[in-house]
PAROMI-369035 format. One line per field, with one value per atom (N, C-alpha, C, O, CB): residue number from 1; residue in one letter; x, y, z. Coordinates in nm, 2 decimals. Glycine has a CB too. Example, Ala and Ser with C-alpha at 12.3 -4.5 7.8 and 13.67 -1.06 7.14 Angstrom:
// PAROMI-369035
pos	[1  1  1  1  1  2  2  2  2  2]
code	[A  A  A  A  A  S  S  S  S  S]
c1	[1.32  1.23  1.32  1.42  1.13  1.28  1.37  1.29  1.34  1.41]
c2	[-0.57  -0.45  -0.33  -0.33  -0.45  -0.22  -0.11  0.00  0.11  -0.06]
c3	[0.78  0.78  0.78  0.85  0.90  0.71  0.71  0.79  0.80  0.57]
// end
This chain:
// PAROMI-369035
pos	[1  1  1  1  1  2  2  2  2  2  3  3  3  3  3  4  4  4  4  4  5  5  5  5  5  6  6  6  6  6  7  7  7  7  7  8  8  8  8  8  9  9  9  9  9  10  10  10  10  10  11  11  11  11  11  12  12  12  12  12  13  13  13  13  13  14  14  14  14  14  15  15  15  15  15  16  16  16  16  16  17  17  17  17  17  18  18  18  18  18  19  19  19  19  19  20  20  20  20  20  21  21  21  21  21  22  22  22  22  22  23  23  23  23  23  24  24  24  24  24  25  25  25  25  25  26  26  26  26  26  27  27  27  27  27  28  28  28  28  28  29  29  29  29  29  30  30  30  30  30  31  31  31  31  31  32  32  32  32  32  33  33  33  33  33  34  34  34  34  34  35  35  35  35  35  36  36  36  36  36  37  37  37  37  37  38  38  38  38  38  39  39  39  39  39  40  40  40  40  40  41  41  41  41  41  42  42  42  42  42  43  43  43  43  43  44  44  44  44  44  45  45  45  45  45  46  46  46  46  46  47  47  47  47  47  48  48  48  48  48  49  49  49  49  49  50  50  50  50  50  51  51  51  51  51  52  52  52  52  52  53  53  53  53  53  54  54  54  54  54  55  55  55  55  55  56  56  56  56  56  57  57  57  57  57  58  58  58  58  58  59  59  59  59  59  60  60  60  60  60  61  61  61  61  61  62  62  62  62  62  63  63  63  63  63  64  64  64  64  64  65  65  65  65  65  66  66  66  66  66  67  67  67  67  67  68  68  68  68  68  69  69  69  69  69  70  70  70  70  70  71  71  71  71  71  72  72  72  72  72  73  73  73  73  73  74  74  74  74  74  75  75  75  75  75  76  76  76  76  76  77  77  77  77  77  78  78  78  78  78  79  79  79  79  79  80  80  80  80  80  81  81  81  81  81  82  82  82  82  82  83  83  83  83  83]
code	[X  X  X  X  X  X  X  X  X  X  X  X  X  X  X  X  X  X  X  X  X  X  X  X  X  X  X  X  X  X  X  X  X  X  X  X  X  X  X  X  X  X  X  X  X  X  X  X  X  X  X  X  X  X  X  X  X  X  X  X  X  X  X  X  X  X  X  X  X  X  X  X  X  X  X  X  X  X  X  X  X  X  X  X  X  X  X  X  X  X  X  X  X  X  X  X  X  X  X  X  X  X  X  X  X  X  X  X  X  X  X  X  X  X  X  X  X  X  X  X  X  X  X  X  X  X  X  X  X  X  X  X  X  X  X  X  X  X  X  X  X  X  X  X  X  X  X  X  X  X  X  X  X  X  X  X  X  X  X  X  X  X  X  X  X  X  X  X  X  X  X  X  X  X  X  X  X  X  X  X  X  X  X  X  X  X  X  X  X  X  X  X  X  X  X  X  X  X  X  X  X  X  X  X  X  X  X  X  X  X  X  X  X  X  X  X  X  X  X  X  X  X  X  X  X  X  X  X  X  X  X  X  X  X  X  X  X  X  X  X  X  X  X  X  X  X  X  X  X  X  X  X  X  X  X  X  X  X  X  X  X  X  X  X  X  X  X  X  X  X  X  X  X  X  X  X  X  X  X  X  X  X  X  X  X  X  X  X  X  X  X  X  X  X  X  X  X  X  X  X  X  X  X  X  X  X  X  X  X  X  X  X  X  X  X  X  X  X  X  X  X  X  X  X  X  X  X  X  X  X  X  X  X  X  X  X  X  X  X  X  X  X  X  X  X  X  X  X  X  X  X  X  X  X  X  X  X  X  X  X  X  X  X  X  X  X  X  X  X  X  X  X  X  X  X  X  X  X  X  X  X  X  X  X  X  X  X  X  X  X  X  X  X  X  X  X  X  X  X  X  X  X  X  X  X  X  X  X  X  X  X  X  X  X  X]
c1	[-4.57  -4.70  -4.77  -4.78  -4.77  -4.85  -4.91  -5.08  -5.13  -4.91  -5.11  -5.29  -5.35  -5.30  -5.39  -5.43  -5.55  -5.59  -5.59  -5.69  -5.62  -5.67  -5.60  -5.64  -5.73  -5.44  -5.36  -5.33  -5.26  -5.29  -5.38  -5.38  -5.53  -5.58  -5.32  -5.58  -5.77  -5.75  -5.69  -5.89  -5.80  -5.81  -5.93  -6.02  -5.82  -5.92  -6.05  -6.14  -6.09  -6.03  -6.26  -6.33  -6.34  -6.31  -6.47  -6.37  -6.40  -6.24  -6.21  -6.59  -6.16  -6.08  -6.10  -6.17  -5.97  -6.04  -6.12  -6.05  -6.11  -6.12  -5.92  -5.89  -5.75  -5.65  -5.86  -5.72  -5.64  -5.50  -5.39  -5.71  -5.50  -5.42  -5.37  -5.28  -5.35  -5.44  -5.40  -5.54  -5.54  -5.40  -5.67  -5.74  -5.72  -5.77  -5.82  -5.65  -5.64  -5.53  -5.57  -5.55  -5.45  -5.32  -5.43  -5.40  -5.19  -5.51  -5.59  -5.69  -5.73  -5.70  -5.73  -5.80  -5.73  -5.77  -5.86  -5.60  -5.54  -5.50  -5.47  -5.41  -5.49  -5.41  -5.48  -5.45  -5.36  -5.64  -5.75  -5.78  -5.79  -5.87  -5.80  -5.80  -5.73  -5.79  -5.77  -5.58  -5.50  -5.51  -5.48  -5.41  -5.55  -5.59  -5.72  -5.72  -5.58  -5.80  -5.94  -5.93  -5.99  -6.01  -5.83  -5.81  -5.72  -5.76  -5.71  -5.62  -5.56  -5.65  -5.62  -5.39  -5.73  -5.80  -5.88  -5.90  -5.92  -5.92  -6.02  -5.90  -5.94  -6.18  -5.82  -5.75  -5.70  -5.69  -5.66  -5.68  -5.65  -5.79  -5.79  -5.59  -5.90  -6.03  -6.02  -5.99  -6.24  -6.04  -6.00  -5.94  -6.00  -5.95  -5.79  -5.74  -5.75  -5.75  -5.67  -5.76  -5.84  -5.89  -5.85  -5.92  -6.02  -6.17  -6.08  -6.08  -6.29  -6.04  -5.97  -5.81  -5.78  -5.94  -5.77  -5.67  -5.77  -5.76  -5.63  -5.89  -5.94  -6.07  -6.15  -5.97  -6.08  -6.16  -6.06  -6.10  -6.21  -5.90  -5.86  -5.81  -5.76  -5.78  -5.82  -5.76  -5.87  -5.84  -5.77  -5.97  -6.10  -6.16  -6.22  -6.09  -6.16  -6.24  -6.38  -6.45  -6.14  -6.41  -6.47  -6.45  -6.35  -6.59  -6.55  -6.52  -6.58  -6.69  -6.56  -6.49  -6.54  -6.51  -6.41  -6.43  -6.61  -6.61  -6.68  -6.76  -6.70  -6.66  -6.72  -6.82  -6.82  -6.68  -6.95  -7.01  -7.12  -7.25  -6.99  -7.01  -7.05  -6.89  -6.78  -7.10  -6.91  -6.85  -6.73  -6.63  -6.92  -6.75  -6.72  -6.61  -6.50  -6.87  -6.68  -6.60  -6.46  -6.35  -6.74  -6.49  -6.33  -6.23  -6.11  -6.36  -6.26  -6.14  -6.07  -5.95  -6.20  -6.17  -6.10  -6.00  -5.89  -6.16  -6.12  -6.02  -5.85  -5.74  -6.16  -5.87  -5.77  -5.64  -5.54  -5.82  -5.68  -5.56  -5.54  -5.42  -5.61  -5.61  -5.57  -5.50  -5.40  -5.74  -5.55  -5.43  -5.31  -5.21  -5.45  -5.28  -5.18  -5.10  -4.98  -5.22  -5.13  -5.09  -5.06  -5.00  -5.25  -5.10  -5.14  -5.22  -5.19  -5.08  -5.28  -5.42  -5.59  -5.70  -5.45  -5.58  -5.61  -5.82  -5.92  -5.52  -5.80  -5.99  -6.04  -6.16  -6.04  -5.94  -5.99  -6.08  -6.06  -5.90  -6.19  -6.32  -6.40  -6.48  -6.27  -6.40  -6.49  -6.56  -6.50  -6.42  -6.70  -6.77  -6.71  -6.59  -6.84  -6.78  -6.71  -6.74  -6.69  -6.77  -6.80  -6.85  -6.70  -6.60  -7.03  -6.72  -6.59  -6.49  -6.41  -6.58  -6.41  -6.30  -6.29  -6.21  -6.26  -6.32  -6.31  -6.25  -6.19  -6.48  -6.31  -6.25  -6.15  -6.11  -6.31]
c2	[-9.14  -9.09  -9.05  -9.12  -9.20  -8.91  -8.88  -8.95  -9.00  -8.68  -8.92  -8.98  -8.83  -8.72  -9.04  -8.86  -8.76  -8.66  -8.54  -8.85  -8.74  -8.64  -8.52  -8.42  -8.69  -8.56  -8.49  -8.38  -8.28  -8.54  -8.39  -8.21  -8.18  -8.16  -8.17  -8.17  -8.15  -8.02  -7.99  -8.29  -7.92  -7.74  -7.73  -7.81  -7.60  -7.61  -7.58  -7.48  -7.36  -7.55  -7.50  -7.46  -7.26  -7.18  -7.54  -7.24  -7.10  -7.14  -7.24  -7.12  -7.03  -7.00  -6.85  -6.75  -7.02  -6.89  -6.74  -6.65  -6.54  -6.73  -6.64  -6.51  -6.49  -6.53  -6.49  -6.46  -6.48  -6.40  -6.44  -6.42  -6.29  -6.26  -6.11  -6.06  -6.35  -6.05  -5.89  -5.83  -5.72  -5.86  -5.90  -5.82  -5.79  -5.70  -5.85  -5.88  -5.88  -5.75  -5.67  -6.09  -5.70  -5.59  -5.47  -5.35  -5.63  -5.49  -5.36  -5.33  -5.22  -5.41  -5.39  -5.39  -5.33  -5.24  -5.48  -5.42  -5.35  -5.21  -5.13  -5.43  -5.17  -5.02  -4.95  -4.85  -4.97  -4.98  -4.90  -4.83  -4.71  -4.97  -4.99  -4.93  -4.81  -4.72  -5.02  -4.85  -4.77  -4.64  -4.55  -4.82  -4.59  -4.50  -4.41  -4.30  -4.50  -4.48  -4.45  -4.40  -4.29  -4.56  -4.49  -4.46  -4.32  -4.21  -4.61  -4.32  -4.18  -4.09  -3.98  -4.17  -4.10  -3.97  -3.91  -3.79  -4.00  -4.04  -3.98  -3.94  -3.89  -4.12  -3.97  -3.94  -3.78  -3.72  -4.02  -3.75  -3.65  -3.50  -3.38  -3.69  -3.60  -3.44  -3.50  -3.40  -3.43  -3.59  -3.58  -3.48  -3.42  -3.63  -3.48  -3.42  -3.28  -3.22  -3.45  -3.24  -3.11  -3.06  -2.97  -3.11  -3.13  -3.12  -3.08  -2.98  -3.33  -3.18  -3.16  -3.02  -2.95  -3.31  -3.04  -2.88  -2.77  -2.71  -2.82  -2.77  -2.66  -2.66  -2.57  -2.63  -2.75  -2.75  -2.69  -2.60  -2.89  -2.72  -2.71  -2.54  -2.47  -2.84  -2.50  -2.39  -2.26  -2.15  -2.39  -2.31  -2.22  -2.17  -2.06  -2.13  -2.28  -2.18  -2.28  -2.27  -2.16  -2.38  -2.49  -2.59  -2.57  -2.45  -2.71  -2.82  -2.82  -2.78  -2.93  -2.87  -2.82  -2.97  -3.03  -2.68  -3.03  -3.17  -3.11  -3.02  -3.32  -3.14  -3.14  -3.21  -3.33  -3.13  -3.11  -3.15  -3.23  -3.24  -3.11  -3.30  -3.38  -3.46  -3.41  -3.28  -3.59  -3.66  -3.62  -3.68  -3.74  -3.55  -3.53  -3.40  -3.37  -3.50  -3.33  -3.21  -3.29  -3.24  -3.11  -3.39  -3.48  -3.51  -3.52  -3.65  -3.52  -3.55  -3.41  -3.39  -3.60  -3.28  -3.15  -3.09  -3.03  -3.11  -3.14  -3.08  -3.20  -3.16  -3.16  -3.31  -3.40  -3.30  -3.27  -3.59  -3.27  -3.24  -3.12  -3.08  -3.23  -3.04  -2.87  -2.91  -2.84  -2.73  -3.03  -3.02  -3.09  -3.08  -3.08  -3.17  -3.22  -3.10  -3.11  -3.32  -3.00  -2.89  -2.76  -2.66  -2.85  -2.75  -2.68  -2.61  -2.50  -2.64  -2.62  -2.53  -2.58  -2.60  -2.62  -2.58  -2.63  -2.63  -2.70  -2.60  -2.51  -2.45  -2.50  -2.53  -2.29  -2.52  -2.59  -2.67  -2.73  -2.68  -2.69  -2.80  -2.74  -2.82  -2.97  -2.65  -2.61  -2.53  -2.45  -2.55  -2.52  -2.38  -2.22  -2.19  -2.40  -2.16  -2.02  -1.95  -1.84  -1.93  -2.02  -2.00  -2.08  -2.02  -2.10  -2.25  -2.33  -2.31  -2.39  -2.43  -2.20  -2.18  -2.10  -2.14  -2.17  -2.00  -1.87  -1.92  -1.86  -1.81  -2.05  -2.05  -2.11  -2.09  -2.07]
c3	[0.59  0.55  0.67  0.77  0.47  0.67  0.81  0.77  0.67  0.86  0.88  0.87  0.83  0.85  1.06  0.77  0.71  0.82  0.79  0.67  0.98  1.06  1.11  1.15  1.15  1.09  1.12  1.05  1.09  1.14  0.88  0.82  0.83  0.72  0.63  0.92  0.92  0.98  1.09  1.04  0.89  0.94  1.01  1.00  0.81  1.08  1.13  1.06  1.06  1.27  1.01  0.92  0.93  0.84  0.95  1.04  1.14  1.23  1.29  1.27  1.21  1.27  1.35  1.32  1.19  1.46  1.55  1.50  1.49  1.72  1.46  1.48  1.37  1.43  1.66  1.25  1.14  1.19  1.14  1.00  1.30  1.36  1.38  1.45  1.33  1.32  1.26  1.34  1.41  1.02  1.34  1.44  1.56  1.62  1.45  1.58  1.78  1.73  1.81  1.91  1.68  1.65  1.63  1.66  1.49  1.58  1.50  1.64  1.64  1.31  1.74  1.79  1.91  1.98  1.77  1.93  2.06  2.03  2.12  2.13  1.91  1.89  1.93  2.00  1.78  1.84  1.83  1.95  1.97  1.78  2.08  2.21  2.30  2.36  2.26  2.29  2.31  2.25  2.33  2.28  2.08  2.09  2.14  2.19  2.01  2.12  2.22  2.33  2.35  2.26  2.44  2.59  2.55  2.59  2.69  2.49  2.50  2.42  2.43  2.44  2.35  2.31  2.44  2.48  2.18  2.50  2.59  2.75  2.85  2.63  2.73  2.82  2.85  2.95  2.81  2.72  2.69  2.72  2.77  2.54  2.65  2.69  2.83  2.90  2.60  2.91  3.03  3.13  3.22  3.03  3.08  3.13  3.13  3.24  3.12  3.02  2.99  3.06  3.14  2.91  3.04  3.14  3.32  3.39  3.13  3.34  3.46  3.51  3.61  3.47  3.40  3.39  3.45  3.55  3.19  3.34  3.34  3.45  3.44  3.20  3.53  3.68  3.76  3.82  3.74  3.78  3.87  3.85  3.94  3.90  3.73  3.68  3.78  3.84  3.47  3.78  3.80  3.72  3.73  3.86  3.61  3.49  3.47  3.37  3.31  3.59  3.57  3.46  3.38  3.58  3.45  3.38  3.25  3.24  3.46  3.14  2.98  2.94  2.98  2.89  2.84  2.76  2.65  2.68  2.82  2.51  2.45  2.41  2.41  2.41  2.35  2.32  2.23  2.25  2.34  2.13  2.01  2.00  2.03  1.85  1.96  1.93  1.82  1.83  1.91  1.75  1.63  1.67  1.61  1.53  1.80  1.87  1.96  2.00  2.01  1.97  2.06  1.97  2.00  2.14  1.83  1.72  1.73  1.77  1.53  1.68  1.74  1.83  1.82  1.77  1.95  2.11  2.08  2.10  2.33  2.05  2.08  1.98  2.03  2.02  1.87  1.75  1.81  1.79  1.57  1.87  1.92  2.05  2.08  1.96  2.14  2.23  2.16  2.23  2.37  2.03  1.98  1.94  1.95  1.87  1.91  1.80  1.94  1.90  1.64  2.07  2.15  2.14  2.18  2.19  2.12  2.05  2.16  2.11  1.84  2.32  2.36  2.37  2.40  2.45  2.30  2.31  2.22  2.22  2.30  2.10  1.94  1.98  2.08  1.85  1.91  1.92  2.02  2.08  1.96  2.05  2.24  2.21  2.13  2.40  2.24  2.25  2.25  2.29  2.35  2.23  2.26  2.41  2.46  2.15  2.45  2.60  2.67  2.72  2.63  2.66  2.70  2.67  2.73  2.69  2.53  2.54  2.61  2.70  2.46  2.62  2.72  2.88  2.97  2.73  2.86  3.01  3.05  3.17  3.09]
// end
């Protein structure tokens, strides 16, 4: 027979185990999205066409899928693709 205190749960458990997985991925994608307009940005400084980031949040899901697809100007102004 065990003692009582020995099946005693802890009320608040920190962590059920799938967040810490959802969370490291999320990161990992994050760092490579922004790695990616990064590099960009930097391609296209060293190209001589100066430095291009987009300008809305919403414009980096863009740029990221046009460089997925090669499509590198996708999401950029018409001014910043040009260059």
């Amino acid at each position: 027979m065990t003692a009582p205190y020995q099946q005693r749960r802890d009320p608040q458990p920190i962590s059920h185990g799938w967040e810490v997985a959802v969370l490291a991925i999320t990161s990992v994608l994050v760092i490579a999205a922004l790695a990616a307009v990064t590099g960009l940005g930097l391609a296209s400084a060293l190209a001589g066409g100066g430095w291009v980031w987009p300008h809305d949040n919403n414009a980096i899901g863009h740029v990221v899928g046009g460089i997925l697809t090669g499509h590198p100007g996708r999401g950029l102004d018409v001014r910043q693709s040009r260059l």
